[in-house]
Biopython code that builds the backbone (N, CA, C, O; Angstrom):
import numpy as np
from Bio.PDB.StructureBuilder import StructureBuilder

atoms = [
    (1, "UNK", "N", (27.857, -6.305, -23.788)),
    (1, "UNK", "CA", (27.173, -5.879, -22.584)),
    (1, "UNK", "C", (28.181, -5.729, -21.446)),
    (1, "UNK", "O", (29.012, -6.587, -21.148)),
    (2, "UNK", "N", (28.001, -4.406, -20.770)),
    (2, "UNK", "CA", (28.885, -4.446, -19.441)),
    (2, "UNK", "C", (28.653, -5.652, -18.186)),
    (2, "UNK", "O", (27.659, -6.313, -17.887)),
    (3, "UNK", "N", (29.580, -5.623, -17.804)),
    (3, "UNK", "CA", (29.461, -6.673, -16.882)),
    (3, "UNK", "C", (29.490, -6.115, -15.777)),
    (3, "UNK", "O", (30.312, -5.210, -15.629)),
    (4, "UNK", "N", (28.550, -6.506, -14.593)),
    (4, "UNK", "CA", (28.019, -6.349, -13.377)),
    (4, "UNK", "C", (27.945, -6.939, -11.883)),
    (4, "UNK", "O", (27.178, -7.874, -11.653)),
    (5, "UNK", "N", (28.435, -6.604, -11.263)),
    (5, "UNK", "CA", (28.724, -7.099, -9.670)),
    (5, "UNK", "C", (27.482, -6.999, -8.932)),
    (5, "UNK", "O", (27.158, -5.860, -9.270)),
    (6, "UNK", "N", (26.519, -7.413, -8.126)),
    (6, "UNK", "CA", (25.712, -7.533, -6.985)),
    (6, "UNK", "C", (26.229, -8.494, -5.828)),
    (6, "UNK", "O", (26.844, -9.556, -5.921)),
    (7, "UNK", "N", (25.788, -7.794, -4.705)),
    (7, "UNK", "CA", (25.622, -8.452, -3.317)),
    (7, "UNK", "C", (24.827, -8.839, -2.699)),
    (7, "UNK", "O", (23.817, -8.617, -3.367)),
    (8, "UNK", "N", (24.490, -9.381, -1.664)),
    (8, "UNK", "CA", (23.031, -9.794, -1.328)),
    (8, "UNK", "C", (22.323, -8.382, -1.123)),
    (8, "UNK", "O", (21.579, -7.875, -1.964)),
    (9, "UNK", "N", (22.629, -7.852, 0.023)),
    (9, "UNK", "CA", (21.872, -6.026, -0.048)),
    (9, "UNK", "C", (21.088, -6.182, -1.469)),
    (9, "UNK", "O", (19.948, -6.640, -1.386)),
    (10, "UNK", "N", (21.569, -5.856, -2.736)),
    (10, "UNK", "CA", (21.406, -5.158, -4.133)),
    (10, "UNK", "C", (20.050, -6.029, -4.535)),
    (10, "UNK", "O", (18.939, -5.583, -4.820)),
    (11, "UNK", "N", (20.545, -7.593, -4.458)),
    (11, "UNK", "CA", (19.652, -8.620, -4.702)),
    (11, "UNK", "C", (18.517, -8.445, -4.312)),
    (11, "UNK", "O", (17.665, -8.114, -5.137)),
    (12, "UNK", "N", (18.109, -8.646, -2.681)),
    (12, "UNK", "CA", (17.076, -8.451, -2.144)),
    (12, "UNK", "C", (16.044, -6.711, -2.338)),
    (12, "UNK", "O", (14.857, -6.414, -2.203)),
    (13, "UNK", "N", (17.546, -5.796, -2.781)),
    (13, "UNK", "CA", (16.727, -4.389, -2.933)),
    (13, "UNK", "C", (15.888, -4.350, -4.305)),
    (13, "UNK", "O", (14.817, -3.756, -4.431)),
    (14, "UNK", "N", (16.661, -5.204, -5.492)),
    (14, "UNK", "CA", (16.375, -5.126, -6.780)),
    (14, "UNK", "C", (14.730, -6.253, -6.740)),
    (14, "UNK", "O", (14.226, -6.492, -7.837)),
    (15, "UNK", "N", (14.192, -6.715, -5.741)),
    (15, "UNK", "CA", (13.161, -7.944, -6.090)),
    (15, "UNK", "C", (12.516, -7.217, -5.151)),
    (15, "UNK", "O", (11.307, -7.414, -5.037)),
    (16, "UNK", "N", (13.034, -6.431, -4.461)),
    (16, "UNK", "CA", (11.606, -5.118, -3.117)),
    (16, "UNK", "C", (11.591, -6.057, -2.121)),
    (16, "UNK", "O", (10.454, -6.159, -1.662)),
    (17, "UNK", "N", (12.472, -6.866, -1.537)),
    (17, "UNK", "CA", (12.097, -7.657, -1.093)),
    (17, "UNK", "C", (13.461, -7.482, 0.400)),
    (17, "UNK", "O", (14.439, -6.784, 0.132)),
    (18, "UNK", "N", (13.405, -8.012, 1.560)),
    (18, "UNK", "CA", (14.081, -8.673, 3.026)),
    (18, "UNK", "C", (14.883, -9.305, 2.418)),
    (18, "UNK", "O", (14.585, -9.934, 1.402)),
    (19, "UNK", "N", (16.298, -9.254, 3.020)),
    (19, "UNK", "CA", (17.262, -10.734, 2.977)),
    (19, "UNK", "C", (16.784, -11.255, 3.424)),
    (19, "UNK", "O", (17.284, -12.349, 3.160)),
    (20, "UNK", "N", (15.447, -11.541, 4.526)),
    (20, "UNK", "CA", (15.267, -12.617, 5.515)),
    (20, "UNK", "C", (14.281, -13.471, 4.337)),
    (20, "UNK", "O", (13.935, -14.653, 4.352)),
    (21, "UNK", "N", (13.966, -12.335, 3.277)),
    (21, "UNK", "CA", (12.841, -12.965, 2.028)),
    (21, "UNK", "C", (13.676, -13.500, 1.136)),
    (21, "UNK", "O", (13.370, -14.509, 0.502)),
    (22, "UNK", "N", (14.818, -12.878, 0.994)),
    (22, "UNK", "CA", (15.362, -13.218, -0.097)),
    (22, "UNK", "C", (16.271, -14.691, 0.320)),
    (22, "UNK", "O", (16.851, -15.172, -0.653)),
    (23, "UNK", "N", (16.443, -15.396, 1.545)),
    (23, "UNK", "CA", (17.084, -16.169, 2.077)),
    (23, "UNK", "C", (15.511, -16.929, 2.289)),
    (23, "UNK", "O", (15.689, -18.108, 1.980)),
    (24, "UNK", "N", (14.803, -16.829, 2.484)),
    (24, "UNK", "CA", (13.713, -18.095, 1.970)),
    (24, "UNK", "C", (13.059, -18.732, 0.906)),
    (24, "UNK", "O", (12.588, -19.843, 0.663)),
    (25, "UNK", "N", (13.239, -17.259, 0.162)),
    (25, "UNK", "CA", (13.317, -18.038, -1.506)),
    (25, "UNK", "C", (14.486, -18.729, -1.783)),
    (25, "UNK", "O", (14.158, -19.806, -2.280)),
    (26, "UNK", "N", (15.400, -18.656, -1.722)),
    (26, "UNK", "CA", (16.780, -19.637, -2.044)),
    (26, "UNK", "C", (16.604, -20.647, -1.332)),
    (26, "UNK", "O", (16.728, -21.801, -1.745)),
    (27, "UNK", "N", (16.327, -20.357, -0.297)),
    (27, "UNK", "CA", (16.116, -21.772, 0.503)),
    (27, "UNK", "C", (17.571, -21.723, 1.364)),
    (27, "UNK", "O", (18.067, -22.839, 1.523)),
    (28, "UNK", "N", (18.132, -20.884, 1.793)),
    (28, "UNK", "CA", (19.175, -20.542, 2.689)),
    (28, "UNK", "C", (18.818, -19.928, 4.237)),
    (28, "UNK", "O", (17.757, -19.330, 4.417)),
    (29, "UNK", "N", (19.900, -20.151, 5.453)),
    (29, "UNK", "CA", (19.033, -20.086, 6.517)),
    (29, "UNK", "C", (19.335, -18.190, 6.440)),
    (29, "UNK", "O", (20.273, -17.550, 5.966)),
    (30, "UNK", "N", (17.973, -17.729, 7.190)),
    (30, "UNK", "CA", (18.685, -16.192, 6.905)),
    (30, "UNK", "C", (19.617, -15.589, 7.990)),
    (30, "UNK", "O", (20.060, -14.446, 7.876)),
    (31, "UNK", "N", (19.826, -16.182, 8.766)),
    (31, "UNK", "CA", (20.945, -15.645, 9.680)),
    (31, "UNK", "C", (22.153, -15.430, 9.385)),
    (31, "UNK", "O", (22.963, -14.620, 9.836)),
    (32, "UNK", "N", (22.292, -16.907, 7.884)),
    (32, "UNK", "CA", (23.709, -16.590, 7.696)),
    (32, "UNK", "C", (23.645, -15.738, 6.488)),
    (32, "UNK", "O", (24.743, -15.348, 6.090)),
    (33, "UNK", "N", (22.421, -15.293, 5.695)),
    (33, "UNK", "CA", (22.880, -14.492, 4.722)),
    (33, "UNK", "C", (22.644, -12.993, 5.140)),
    (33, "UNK", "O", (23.105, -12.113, 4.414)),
    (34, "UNK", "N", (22.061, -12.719, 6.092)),
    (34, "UNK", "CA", (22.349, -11.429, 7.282)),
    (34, "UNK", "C", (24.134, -11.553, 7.515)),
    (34, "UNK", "O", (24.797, -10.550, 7.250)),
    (35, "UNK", "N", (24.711, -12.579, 7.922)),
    (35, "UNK", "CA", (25.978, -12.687, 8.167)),
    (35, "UNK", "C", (26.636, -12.427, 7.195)),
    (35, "UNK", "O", (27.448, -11.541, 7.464)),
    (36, "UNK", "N", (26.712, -12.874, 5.849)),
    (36, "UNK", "CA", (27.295, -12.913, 4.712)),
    (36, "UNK", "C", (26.774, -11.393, 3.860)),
    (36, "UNK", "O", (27.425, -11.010, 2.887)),
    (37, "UNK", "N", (25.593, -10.640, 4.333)),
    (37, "UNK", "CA", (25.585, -9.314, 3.675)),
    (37, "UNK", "C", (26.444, -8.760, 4.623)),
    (37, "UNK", "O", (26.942, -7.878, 3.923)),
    (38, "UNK", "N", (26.883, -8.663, 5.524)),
    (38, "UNK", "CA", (27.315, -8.206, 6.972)),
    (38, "UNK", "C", (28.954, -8.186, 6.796)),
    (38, "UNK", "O", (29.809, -7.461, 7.304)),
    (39, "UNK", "N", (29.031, -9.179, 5.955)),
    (39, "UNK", "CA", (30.416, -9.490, 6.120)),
    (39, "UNK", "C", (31.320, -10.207, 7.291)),
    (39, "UNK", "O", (32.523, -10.289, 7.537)),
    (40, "UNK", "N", (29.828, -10.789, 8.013)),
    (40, "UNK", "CA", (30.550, -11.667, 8.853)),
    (40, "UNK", "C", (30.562, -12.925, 8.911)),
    (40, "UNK", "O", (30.699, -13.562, 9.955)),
    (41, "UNK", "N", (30.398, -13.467, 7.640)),
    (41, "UNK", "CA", (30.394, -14.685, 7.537)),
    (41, "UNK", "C", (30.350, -15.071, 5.487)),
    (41, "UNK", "O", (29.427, -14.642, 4.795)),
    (42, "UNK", "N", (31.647, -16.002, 4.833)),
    (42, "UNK", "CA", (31.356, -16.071, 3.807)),
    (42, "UNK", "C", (30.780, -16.728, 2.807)),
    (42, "UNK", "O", (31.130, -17.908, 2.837)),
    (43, "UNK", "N", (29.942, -16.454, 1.801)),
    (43, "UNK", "CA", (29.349, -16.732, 0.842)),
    (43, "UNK", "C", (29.822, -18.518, 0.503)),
    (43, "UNK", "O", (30.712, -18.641, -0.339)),
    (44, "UNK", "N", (29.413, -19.472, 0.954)),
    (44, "UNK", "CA", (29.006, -20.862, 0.486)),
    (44, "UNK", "C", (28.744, -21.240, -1.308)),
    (44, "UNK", "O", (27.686, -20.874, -1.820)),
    (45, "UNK", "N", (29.552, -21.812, -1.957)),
    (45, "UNK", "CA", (29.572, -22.515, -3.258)),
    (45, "UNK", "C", (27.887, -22.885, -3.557)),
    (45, "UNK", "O", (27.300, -22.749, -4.631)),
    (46, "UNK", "N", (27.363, -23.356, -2.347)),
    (46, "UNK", "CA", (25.962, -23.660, -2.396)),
    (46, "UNK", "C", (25.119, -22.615, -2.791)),
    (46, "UNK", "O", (24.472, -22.487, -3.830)),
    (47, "UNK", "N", (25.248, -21.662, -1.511)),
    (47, "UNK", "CA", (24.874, -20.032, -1.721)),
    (47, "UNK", "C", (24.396, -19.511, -2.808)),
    (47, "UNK", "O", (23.249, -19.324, -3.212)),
    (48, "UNK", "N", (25.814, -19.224, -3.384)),
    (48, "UNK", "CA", (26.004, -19.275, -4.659)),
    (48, "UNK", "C", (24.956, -19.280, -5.458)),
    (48, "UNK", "O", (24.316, -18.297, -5.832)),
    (49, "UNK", "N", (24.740, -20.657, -5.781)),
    (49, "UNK", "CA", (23.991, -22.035, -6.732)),
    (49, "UNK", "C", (22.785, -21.288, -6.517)),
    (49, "UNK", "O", (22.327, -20.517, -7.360)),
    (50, "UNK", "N", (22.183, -21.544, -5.215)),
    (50, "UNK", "CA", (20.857, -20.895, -4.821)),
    (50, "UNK", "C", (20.791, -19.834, -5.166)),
    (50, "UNK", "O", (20.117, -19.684, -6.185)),
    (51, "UNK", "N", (21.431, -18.534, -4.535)),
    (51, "UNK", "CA", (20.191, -17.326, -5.437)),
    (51, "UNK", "C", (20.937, -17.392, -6.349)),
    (51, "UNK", "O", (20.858, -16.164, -6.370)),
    (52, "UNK", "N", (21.931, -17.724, -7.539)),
    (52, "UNK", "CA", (21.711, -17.437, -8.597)),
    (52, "UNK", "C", (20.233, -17.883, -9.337)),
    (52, "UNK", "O", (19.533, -17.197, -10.081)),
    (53, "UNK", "N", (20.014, -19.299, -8.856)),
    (53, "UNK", "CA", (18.374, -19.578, -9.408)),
    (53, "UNK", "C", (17.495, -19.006, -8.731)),
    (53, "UNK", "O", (16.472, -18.933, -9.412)),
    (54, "UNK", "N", (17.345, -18.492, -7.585)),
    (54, "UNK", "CA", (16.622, -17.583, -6.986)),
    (54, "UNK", "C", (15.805, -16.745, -7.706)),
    (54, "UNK", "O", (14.611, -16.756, -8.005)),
    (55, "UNK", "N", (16.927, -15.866, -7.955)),
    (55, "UNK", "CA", (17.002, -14.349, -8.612)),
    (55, "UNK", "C", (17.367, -14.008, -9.971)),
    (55, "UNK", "O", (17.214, -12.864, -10.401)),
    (56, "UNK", "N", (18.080, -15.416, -11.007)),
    (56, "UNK", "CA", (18.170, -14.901, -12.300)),
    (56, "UNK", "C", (19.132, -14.456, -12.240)),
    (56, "UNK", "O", (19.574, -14.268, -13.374)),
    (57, "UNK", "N", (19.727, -14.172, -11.549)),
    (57, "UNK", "CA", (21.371, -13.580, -11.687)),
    (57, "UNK", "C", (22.407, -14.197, -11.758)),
    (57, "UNK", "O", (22.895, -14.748, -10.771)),
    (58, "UNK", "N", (23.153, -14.237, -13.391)),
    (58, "UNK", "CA", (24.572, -15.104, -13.527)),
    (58, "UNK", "C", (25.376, -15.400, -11.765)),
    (58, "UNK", "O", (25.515, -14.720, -10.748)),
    (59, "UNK", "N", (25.652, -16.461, -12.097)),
    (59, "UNK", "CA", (26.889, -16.541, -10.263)),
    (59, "UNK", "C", (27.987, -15.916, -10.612)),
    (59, "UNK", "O", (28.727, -15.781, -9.638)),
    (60, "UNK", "N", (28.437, -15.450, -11.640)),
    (60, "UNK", "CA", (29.830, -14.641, -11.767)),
    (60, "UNK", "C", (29.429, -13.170, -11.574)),
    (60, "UNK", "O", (30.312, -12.326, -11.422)),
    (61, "UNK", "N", (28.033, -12.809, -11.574)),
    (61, "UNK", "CA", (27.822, -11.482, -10.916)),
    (61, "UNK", "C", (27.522, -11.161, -9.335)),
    (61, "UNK", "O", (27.335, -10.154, -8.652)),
    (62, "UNK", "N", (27.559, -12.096, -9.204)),
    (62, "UNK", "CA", (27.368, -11.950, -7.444)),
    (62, "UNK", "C", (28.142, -11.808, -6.673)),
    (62, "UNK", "O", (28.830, -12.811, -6.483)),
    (63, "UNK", "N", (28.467, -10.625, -5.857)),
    (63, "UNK", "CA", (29.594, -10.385, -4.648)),
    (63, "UNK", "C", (29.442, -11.347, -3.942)),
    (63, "UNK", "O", (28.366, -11.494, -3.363)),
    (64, "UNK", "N", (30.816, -12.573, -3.746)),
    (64, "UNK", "CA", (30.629, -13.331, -2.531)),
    (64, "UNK", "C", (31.626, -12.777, -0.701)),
    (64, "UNK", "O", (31.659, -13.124, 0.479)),
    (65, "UNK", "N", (32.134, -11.946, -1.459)),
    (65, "UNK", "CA", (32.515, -11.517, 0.014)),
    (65, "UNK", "C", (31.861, -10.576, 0.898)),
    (65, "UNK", "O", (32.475, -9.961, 1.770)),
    (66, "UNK", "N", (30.734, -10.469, 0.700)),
    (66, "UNK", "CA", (29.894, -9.993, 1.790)),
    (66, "UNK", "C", (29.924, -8.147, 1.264)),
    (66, "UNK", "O", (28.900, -7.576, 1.638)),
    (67, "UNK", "N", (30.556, -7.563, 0.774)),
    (67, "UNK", "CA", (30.710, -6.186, 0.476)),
    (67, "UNK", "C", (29.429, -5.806, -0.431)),
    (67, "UNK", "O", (29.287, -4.657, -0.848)),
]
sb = StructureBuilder()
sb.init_structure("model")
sb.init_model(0)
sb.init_chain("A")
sb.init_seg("    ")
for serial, (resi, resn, name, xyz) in enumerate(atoms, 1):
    if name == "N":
        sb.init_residue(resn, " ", resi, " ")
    sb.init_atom(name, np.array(xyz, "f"), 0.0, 1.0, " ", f" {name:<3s}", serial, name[0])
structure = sb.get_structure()
């Protein structure tokens, strides 16, 4: 299977859903994952942890630098 990159943007587009939604299901505050899709602020080890269980998505597919 190819292997696949997402960012928060992709995450929240792929579930139809707000980062401000997709940062309350993880249980993250959404300002900073507005910041961290934004690229102004980076992706937390915690982060991480959270929407990968969030969303089902391996943590080695997830863009953590905000791009």
């Amino acid at each position: 299977m190819e292997k696949y990159k997402v960012n928060v943007k992709a995450m929240a587009a792929n579930l139809d859903i707000s980062i401000g939604e997709l940062a309350e299901k993880a249980g993250i505050n959404a300002n900073h994952l507005y910041d961290v899709s934004a690229g102004r602020s980076k992706m937390t080890a915690d982060d991480l942890i959270k929407l990968s269980a969030a969303t089902g998505v391996p943590m080695e597919n997830i863009v953590v630098d905000g791009s």
